[in-house]
Every structure is written in C-alpha cells, then in structure tokens.
N, CA, C and O of each residue as an XYZ file, in Angstrom:
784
protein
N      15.178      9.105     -7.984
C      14.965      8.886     -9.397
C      14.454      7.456     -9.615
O      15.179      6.574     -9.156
N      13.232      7.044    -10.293
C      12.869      5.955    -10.850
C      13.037      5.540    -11.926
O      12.466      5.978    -12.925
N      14.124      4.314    -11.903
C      14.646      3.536    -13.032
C      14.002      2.293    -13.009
O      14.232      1.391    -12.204
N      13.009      2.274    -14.118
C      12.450      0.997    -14.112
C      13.532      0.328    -14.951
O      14.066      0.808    -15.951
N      13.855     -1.271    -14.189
C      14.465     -1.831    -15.302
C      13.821     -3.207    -16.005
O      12.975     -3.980    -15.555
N      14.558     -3.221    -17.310
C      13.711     -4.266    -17.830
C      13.552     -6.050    -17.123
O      14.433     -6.794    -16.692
N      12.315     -6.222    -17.229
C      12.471     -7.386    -16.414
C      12.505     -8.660    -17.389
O      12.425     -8.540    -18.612
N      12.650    -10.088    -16.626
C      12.990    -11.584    -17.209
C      11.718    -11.973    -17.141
O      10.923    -11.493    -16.334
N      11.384    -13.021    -18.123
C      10.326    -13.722    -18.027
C      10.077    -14.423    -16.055
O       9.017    -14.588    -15.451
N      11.750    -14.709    -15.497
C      11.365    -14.989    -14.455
C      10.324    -14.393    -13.245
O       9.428    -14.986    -12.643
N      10.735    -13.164    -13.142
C      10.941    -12.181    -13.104
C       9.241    -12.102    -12.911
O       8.671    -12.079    -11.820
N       8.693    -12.073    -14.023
C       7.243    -11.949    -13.938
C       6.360    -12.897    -13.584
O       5.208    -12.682    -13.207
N       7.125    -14.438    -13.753
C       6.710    -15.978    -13.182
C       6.779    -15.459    -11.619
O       5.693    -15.568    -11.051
N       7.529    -15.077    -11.050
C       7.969    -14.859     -9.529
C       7.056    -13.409     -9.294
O       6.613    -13.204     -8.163
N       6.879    -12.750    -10.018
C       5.318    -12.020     -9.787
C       3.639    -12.380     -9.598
O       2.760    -12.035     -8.807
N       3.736    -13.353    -10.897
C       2.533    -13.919    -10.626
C       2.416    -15.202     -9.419
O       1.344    -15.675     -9.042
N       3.456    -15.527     -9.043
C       3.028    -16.675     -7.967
C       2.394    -15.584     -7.207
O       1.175    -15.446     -7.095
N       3.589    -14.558     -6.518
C       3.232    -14.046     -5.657
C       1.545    -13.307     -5.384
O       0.756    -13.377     -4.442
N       1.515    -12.650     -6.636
C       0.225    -11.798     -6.699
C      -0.943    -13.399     -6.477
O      -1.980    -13.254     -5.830
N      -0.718    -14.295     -6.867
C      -1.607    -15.252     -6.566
C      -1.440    -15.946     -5.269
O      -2.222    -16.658     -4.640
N      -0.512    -15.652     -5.082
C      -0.524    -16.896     -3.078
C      -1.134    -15.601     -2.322
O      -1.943    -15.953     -1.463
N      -0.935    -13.921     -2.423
C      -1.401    -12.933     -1.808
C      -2.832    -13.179     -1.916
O      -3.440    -13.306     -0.853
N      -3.503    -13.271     -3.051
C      -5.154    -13.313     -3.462
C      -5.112    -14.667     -2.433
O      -5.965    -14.491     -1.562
N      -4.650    -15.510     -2.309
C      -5.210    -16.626     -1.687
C      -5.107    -16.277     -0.771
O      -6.210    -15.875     -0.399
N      -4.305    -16.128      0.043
C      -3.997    -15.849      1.255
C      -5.154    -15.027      1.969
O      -5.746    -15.318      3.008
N      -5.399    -13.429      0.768
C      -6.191    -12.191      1.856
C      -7.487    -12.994      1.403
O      -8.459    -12.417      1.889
N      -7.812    -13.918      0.785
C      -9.121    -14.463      1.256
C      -9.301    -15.080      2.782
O     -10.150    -14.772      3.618
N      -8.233    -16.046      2.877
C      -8.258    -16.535      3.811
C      -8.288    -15.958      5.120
O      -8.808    -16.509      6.090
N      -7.547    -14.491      5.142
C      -8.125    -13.508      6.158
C      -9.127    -13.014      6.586
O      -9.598    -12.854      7.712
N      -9.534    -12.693      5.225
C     -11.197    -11.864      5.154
C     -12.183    -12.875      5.625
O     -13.171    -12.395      6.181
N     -12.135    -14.029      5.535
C     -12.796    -15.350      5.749
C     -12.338    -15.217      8.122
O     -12.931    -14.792      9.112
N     -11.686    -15.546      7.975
C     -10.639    -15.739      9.626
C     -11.182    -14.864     10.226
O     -11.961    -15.142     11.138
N     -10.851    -13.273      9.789
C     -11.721    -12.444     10.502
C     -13.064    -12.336     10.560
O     -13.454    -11.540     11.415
N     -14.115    -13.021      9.763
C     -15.417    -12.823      9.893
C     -15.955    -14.305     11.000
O     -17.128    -14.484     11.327
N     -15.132    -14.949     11.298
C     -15.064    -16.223     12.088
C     -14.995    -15.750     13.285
O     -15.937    -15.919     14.060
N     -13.760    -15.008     13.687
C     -13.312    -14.192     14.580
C     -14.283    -13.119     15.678
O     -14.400    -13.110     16.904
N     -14.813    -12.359     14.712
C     -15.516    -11.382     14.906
C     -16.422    -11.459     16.160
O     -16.310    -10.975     17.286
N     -17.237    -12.138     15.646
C     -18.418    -12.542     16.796
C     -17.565    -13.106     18.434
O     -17.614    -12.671     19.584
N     -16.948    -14.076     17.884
C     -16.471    -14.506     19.156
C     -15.325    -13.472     20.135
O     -14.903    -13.676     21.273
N     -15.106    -12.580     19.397
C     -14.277    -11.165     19.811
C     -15.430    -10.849     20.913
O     -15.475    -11.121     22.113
N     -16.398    -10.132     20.011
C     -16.972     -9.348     20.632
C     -17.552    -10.584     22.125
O     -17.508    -10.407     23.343
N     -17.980    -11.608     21.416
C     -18.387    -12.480     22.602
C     -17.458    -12.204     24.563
O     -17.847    -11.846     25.675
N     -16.273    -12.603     23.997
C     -15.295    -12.533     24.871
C     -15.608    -11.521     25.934
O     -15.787    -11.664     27.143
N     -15.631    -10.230     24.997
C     -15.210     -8.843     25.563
C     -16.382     -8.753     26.618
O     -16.183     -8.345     27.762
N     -17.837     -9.234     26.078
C     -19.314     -9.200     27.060
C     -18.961     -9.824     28.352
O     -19.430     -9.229     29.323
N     -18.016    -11.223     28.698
C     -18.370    -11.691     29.708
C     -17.733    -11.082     30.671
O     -16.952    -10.149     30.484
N     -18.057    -11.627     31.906
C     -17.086    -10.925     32.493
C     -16.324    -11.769     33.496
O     -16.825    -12.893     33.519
N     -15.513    -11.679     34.161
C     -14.198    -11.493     34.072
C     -13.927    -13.107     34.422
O     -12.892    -13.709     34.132
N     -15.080    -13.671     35.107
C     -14.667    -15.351     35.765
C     -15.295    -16.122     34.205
O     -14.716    -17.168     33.911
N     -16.157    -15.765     33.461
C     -16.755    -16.534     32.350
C     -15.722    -16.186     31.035
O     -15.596    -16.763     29.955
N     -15.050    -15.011     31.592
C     -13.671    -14.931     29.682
C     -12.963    -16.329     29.838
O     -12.634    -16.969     28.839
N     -12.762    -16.738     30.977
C     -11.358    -18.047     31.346
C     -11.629    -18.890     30.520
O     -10.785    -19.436     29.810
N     -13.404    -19.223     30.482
C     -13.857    -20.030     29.111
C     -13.545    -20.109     27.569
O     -13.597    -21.078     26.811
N     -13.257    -18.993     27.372
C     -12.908    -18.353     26.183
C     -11.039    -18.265     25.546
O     -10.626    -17.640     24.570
N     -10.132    -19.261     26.667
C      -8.946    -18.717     26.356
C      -8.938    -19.132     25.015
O      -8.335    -18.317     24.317
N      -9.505    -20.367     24.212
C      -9.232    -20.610     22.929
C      -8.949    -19.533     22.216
O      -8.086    -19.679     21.351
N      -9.495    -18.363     22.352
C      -9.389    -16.892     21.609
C      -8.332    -16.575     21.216
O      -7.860    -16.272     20.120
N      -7.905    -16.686     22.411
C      -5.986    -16.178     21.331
C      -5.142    -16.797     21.124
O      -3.996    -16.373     20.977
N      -5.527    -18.091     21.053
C      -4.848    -19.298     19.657
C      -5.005    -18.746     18.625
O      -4.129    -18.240     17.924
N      -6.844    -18.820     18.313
C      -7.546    -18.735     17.166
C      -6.710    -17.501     16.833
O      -5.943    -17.825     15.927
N      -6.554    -16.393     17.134
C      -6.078    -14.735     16.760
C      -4.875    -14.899     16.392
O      -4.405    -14.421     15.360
N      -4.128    -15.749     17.390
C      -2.546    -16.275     17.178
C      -2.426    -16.927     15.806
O      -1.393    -16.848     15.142
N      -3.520    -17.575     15.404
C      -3.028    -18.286     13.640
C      -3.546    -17.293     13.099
O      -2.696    -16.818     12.346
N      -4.779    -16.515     13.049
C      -4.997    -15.290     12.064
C      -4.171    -14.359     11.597
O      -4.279    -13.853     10.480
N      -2.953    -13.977     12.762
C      -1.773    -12.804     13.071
C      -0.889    -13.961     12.067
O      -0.157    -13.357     11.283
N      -0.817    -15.264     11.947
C       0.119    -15.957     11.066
C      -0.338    -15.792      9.762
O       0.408    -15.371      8.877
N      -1.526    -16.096      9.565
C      -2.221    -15.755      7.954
C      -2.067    -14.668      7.549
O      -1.783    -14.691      6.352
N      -2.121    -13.573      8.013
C      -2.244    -11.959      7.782
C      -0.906    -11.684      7.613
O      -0.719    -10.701      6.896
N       0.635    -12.512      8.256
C       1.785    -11.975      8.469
C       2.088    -12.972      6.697
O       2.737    -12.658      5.700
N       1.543    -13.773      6.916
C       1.620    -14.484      4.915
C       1.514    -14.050      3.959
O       2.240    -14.232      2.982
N       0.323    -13.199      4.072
C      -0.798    -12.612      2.928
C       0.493    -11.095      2.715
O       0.872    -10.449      1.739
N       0.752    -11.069      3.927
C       0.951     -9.370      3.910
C       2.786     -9.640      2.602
O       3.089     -9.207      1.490
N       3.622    -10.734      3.825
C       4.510    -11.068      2.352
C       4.518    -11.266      1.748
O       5.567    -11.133      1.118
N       3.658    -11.702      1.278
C       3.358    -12.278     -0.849
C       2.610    -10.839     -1.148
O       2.915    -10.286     -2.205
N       1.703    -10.232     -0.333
C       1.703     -8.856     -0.807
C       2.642     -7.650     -1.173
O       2.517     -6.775     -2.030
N       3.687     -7.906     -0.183
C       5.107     -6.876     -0.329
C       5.849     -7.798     -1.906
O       6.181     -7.250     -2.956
N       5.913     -8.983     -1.646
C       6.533     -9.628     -2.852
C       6.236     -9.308     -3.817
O       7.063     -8.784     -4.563
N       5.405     -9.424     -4.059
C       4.460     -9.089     -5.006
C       4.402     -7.433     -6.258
O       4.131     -7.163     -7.428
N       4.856     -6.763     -4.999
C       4.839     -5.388     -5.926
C       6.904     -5.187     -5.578
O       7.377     -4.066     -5.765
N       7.827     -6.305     -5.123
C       9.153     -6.008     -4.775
C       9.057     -4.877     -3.852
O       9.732     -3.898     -4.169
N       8.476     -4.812     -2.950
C       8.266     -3.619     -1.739
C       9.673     -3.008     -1.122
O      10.155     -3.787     -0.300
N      10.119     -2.317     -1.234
C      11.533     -1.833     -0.852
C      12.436     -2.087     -1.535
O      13.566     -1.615     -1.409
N      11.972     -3.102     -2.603
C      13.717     -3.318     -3.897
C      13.972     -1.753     -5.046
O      13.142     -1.024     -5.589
N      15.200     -1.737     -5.049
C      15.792     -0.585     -5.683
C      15.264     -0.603     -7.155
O      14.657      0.393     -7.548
N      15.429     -1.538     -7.896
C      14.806     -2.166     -8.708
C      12.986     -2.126     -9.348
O      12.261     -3.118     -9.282
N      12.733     -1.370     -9.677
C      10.962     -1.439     -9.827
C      10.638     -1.509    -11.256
O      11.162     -1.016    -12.255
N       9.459     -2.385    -11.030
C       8.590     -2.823    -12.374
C       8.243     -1.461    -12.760
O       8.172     -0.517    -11.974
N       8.014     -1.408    -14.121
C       6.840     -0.311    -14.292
C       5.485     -0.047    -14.150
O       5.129     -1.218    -14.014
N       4.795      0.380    -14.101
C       3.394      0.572    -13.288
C       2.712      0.060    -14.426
O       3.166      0.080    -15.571
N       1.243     -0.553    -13.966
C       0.116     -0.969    -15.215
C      -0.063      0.429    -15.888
O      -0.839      0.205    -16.817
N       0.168      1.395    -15.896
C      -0.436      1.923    -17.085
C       0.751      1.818    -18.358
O       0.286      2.029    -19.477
N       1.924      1.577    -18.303
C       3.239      1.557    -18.912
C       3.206     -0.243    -19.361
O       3.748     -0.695    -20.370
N       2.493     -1.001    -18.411
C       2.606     -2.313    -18.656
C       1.662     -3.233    -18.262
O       1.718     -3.723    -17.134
N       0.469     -3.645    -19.355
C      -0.455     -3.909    -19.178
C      -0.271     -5.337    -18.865
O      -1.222     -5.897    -18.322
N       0.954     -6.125    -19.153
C       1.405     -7.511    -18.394
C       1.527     -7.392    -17.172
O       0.590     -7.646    -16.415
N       2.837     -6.937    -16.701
C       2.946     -7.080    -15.540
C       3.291     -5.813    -14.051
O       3.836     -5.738    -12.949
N       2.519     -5.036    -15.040
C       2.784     -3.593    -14.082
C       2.504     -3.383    -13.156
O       1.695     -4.250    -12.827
N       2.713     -2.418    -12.066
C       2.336     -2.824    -10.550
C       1.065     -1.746    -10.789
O       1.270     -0.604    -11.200
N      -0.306     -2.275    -10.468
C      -1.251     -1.052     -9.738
C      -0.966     -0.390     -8.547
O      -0.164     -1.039     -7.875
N      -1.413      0.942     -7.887
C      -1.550      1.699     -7.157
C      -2.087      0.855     -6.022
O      -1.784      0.928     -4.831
N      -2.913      0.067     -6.596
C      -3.738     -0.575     -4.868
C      -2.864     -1.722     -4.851
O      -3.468     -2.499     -4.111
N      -1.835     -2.277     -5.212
C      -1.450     -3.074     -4.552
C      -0.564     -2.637     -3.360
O      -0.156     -3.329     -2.428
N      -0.374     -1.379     -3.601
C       0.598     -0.814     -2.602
C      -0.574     -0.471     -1.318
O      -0.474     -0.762     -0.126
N      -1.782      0.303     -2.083
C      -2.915      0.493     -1.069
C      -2.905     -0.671     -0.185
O      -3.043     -0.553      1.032
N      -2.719     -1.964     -0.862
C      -3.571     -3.191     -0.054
C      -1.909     -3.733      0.831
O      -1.951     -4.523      1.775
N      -1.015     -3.340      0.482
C       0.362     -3.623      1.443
C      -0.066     -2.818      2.642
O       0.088     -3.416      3.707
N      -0.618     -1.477      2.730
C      -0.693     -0.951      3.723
C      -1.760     -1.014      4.766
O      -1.672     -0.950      5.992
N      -2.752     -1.150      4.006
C      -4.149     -1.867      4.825
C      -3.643     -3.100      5.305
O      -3.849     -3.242      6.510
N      -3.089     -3.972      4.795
C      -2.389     -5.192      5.311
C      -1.059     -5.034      6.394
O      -0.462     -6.097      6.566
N      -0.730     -4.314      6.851
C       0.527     -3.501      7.551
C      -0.761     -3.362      8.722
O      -1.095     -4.464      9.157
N      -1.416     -2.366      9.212
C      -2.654     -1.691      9.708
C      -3.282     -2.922     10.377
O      -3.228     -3.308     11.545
N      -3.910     -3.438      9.261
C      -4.459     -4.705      9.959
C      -3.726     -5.722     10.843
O      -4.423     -6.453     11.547
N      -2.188     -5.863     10.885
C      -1.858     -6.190     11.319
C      -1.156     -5.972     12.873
O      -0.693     -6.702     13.749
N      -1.382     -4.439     12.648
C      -0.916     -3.753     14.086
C      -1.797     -4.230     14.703
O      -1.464     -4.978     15.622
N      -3.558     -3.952     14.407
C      -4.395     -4.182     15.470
C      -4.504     -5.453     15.673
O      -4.667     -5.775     16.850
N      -4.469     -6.246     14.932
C      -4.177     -7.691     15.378
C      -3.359     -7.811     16.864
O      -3.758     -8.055     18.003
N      -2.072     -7.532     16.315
C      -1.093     -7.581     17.879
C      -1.422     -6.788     18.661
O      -1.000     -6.970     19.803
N      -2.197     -5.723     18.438
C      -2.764     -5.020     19.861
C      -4.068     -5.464     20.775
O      -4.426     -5.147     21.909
N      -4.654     -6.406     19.693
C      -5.480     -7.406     20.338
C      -5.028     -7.919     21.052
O      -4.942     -7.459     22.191
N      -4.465     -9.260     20.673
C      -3.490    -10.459     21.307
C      -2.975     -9.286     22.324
O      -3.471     -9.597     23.407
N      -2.272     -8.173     22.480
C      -1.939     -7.795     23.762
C      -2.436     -7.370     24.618
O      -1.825     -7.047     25.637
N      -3.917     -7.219     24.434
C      -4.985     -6.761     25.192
C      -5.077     -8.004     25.956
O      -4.589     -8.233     27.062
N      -5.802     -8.807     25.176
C      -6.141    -10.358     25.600
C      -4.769    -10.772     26.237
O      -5.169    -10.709     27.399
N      -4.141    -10.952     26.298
C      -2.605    -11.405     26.841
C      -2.558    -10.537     28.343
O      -2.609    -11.124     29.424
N      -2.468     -9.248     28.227
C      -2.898     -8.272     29.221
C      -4.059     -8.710     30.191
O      -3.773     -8.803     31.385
N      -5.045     -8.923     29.878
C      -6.553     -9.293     30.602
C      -6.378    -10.792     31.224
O      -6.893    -11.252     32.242
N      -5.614    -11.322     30.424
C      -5.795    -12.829     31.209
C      -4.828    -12.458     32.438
O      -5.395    -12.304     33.520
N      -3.078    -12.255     32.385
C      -3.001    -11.633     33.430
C      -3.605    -10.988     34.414
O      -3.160    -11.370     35.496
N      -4.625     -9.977     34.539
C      -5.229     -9.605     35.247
C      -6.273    -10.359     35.983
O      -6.564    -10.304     37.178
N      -6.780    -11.076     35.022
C      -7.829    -12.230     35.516
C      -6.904    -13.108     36.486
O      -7.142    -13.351     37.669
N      -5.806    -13.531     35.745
C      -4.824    -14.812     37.228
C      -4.753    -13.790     38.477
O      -5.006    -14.289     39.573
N      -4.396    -12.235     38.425
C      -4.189    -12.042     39.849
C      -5.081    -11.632     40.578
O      -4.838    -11.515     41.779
N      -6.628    -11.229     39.957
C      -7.355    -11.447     40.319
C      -8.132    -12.642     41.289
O      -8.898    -12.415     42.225
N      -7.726    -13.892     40.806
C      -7.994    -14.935     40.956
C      -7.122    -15.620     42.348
O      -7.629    -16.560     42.960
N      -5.905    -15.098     42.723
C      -4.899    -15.398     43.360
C      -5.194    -14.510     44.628
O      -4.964    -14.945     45.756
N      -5.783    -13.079     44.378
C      -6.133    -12.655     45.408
C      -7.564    -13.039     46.243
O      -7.788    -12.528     47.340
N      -8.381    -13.867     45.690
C      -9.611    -14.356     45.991
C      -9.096    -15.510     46.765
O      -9.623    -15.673     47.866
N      -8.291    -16.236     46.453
C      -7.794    -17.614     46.707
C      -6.623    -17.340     48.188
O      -5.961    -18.250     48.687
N      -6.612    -16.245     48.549
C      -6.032    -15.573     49.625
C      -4.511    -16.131     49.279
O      -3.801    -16.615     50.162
N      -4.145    -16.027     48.089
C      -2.348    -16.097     47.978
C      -1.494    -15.309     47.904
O      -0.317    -15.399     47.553
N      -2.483    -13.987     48.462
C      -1.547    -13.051     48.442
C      -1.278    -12.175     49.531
O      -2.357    -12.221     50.121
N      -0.650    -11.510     50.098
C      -0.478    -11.343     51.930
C      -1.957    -10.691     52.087
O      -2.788    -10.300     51.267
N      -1.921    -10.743     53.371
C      -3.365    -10.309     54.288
C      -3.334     -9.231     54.109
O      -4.462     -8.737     54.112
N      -2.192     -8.240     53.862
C      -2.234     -7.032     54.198
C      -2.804     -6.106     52.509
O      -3.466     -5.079     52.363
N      -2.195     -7.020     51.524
C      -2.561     -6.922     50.260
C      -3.869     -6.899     50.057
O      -4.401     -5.977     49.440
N      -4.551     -7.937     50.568
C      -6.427     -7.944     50.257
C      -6.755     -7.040     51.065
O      -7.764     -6.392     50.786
N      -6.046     -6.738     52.245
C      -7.493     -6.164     52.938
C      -7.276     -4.540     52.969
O      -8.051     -3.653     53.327
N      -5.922     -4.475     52.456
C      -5.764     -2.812     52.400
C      -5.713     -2.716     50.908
O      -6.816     -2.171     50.862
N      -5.438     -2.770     49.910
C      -5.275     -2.544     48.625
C      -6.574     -3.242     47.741
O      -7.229     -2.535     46.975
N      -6.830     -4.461     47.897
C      -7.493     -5.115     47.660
C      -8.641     -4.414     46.555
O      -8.757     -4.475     45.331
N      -9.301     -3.826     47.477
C     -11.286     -3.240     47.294
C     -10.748     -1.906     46.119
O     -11.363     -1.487     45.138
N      -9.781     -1.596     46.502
C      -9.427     -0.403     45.868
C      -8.928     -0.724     44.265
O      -8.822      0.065     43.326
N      -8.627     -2.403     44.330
C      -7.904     -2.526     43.287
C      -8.968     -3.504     42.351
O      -8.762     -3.794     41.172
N      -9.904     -3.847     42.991
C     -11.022     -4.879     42.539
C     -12.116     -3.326     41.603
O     -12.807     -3.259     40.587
N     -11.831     -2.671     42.340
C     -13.047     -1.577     41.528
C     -12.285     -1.294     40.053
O     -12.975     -1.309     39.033
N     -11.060     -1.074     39.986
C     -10.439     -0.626     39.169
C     -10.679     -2.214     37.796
O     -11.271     -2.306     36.721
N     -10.120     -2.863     38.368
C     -10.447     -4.081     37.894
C     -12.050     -4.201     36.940
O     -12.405     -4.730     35.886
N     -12.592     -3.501     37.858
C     -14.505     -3.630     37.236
C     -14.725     -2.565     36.506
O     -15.886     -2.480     36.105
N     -13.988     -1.693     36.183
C     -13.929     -0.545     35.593
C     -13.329     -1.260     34.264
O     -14.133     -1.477     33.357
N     -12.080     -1.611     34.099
C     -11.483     -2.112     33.172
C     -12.068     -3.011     32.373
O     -11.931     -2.838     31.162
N     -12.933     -4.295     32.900
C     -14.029     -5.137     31.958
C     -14.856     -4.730     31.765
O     -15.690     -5.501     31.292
N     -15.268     -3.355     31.947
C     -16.241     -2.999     31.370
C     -16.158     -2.279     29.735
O     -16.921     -2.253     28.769
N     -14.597     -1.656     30.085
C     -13.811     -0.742     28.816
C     -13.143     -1.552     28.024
O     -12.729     -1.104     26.955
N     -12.858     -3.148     28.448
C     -12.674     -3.890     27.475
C     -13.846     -4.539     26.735
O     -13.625     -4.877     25.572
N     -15.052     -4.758     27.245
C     -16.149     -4.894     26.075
C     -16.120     -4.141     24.723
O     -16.072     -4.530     23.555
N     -16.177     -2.608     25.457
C     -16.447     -1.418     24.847
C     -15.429     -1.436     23.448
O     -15.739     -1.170     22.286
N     -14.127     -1.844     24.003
C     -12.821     -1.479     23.205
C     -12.946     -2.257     22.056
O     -12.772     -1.891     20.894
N     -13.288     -3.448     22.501
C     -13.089     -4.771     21.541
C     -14.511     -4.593     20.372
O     -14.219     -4.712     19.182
N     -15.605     -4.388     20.634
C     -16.662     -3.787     19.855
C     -16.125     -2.372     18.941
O     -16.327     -2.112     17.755
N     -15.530     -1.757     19.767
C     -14.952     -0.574     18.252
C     -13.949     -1.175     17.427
O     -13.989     -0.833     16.245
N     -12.783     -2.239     17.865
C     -12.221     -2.464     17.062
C     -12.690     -3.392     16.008
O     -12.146     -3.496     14.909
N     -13.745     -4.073     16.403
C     -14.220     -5.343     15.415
C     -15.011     -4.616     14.337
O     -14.965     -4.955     13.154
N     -15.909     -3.361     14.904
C     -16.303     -2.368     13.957
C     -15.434     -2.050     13.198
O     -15.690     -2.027     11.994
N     -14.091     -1.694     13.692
C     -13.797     -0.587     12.696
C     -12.814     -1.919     11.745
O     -12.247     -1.468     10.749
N     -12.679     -2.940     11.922
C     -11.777     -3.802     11.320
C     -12.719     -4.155      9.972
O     -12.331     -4.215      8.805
N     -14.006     -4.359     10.467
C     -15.117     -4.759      9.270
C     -15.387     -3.849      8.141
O     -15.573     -3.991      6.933
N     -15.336     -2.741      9.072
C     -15.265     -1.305      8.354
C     -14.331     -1.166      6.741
O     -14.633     -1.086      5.550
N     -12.925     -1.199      7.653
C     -11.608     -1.435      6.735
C     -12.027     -2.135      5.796
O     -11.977     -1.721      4.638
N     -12.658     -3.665      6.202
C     -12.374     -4.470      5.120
C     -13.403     -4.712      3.935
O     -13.348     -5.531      3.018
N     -14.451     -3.658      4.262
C     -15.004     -3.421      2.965
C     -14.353     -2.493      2.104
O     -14.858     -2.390      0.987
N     -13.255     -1.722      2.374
C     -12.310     -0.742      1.547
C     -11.768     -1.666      1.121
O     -11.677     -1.826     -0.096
N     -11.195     -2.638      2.108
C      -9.595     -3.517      1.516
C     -10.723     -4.492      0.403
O     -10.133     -4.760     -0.643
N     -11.818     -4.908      0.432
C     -12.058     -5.638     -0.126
C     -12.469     -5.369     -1.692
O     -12.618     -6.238     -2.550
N     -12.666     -3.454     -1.911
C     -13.213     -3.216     -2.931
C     -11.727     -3.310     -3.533
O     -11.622     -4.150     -4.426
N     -10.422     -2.520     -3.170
C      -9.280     -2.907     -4.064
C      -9.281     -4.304     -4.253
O      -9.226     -4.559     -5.456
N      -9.326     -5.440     -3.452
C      -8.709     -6.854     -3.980
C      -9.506     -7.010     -5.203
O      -9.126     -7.441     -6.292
N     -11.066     -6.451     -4.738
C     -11.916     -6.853     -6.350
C     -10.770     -6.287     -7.509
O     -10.143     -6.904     -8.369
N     -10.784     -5.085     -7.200
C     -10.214     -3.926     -9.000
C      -8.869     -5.406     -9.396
O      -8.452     -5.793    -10.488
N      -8.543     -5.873     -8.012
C      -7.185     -6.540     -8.927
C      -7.088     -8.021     -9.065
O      -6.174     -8.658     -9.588
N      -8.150     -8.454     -8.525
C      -8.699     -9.639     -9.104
C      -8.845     -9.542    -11.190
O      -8.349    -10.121    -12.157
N      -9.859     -8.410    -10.916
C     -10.453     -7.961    -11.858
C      -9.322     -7.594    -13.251
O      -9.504     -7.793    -14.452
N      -8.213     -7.036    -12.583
C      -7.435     -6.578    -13.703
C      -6.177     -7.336    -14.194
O      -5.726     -7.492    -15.329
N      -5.727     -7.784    -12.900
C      -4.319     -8.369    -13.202
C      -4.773    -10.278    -13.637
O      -5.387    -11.106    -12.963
N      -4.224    -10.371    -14.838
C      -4.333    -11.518    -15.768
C      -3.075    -11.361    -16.303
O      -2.753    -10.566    -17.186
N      -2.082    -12.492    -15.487
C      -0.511    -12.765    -15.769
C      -0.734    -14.215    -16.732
O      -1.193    -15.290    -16.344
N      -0.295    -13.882    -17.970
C      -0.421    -15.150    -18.730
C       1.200    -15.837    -19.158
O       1.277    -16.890    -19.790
C-alpha cells in the first residue's frame, strides 16, 4: 500500500540539493565516459607487451566507478530510494513530485555501474595475465612449466587478446549506446523539475 506522507519544507530543501548534486554529478560522468572511451578501446587494440603502457587506464576507470558510485547516490537520494515513506509523484505534485525517470535514471545508473566493475575486472584480470606471461619469458618459472605447458598456454593467451579487443569495443558501444537513452531522460528532468 502507498502512503504518501505529507512532507516539510526540509524535506524538499534535502530534495532539491540532491536532485541537483545528481544533475551535476551525471554530467560529470557523461563527460568521464566520453574521455574514457577512446582510450578503452585504445587499450583493448594493443597487444599484450604495448597494454603495460596503458596501466594509467584503470586509475582513470577507478575515479569514473567513484563519480558514477556519487551520481548514482544523490540519484537514489533524490527520489528516497527504498524509504517506506514516499513523496507523491509529479503528476499529484508539480513542486516536488518524483518523475518516473528518475527512477529510470537510478537504474541506468545501477547498470552502468555493473559494467564499470566488470571492466576494472577485466583489466585487473589481463594485467595479471600479462605479469605471468612476462615471468614465463623471463624463465621464472620451472623448466618443466615453459617447455611442457608453456606453447600450449601462450596460444590460449593469443586467443584471449584478441577477444579482449573485441569485448571492450562492444562494451564502449553499447555504453554510448545507453547513454544517449540515459541522456534523453536527464534532458525531460532538467527540463521539468524547477524546485523553488
């Protein structure tokens, strides 16, 4: 059962910060990820001795996953995401009612954030592979390891940078993709919500 209850002037002060540090914030994403992007896909092309160049990458991803984990709480704040307690919706309350896409844009913001960390664990994943890669070239690993396992495990290896190019190009697609959806809601609520 939905009991809207009546709210405090605070109440709606502690709405509008939020709905405004969120707008700031998913700019600052939408901005991060188009920074991002290129040098994603960059990464994913080289191969496997020229990525080492590239570890800056998942710093840079590492503060984006912090911006996005910001945006996304002043987004949940914003509409009280899980409180028992709920505003009434803009059509009931043309002050401070919650729209439909703000919940849309909590969840695109949820989403976006999985693949984020499944990045970073890709990349986290690959550099590993690259050190033992690197360890077995450098003969630090028994004789019996390179010369029997080795060839068998280097192909597999060349198989894998090739499917991480591949991987990292669909996800940057499909992230750009998203964020012309996520970006047409932020317009509607740019556009609508005016907390005075």
């Amino acid at each position: 059962m939905n009991i809207f209850l009546p709210h405090s002037d605070y109440t709606i002060k502690n709405r509008a910060f939020n709905c405004r540090m969120r707008n700031r914030y998913y700019e600052e994403v939408y901005y991060a990820f188009r920074s991002l992007e290129q040098r994603l896909k960059n990464y994913a092309k080289q191969d496997s001795d020229n990525r080492t160049r590239f570890y800056t990458i998942e710093e840079e991803i590492k503060r984006y996953e912090q911006i996005l984990e910001k945006c996304l709480e002043y987004a949940q704040a914003a509409i009280f995401f899980g409180k028992a307690g709920k505003v009434q919706p803009f059509s009931k309350d043309r002050r401070a009612g919650i729209l439909q896409e703000e919940f849309f844009l909590v969840y695109f913001l949820q989403e976006l954030l999985a693949t984020t960390r499944y990045i970073i664990s890709r990349i986290e994943t690959d550099t590993l592979l690259r050190e033992m890669e690197q360890r077995a070239r450098n003969g630090q690993t028994s004789t019996e390891h390179v010369s029997g396992f080795w060839r068998n495990l280097q192909q597999n290896l060349e198989i894998l940078n090739k499917t991480t190019a591949h991987e990292f190009s669909d996800l940057c697609e499909h992230i750009h993709e998203r964020f012309q959806t996520g970006n047409s809601v932020f317009g509607t609520l740019q556009e609508l919500q005016h907390f005075y």
